[in-house]
C-alpha positions, 0 to 999 in steps of 0.5 A, spaced: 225 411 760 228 415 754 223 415 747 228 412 742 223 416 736 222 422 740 230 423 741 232 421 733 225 426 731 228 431 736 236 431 734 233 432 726 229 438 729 235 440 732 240 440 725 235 443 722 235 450 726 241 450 727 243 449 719 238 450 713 233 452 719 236 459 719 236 461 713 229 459 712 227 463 717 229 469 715 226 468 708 219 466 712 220 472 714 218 476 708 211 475 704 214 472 697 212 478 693 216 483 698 223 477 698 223 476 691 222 484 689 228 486 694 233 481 691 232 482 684 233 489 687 239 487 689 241 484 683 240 489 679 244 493 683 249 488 683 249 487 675 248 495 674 256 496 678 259 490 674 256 493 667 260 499 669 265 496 671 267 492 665 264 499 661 270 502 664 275 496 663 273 496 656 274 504 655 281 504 658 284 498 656 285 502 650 283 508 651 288 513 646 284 509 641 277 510 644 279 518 644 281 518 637 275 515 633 271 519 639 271 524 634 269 520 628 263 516 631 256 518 632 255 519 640 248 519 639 248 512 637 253 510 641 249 512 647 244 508 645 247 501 644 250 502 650 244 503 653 241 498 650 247 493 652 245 495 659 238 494 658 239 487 656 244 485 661 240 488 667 233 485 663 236 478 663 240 478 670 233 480 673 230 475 670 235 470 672 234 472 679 227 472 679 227 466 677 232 464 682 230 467 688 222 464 687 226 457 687 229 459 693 222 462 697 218 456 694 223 450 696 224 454 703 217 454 705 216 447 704 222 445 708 219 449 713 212 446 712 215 439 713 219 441 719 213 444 722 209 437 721 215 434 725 214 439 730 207 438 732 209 430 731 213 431 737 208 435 741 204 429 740 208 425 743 209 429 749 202 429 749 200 422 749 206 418 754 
């Protein structure tokens, strides 16, 4: 005789691995300092191409007038507000990552306690006919 409990315990174990499962799995995989540090790595990655980017949409979007006051400004302090732009943008997108992967490692680890406690419930059900 099939166990009603047991089936319905078994098929939300099974929707879990085969959805959200997989991905918190992966993210289980790493340490929390290890998964949190190369996906803010990647997005500084991803911020420094799209600051480049935009940097040469702006430049070229007029660029006869970007070379004629070449020569009037200050490249030093062009430089440095560029840089400083940069910094800002990559610091606050760092930031925002790592508070969004952090989320992300946390809520996985507790989904995968809660499916772990599922798991051993069934076991204990296997055990105990």
């Amino acid at each position: 005789m099939l166990n009603e409990e047991r089936v319905i315990l078994m098929t939300k174990l099974a929707a879990y691995e085969a959805g959200e499962g997989k991905k918190n799995v992966a993210i289980w995989n790493y340490f929390r300092s290890d998964y949190i540090g190369f996906q803010v790595l990647k997005s500084i990655i991803s911020a420094t191409i799209a600051f480049v980017v935009v940097f040469a949409m702006y430049i070229f979007y007029d660029f006869e007038l970007f070379m004629t006051d070449i020569y009037k400004m200050d490249l030093l302090e062009f430089g440095r507000s560029i840089l400083l732009r940069y910094a800002a943008v990559v610091g606050t997108y760092a930031v925002v990552s790592y508070i969004v992967y952090a989320y992300r490692y946390h809520k996985a680890r507790k989904s995968l306690k809660v499916y772990y406690v599922n798991l051993r419930k069934l076991s204990n059900m296997y055990s105990n006919k």
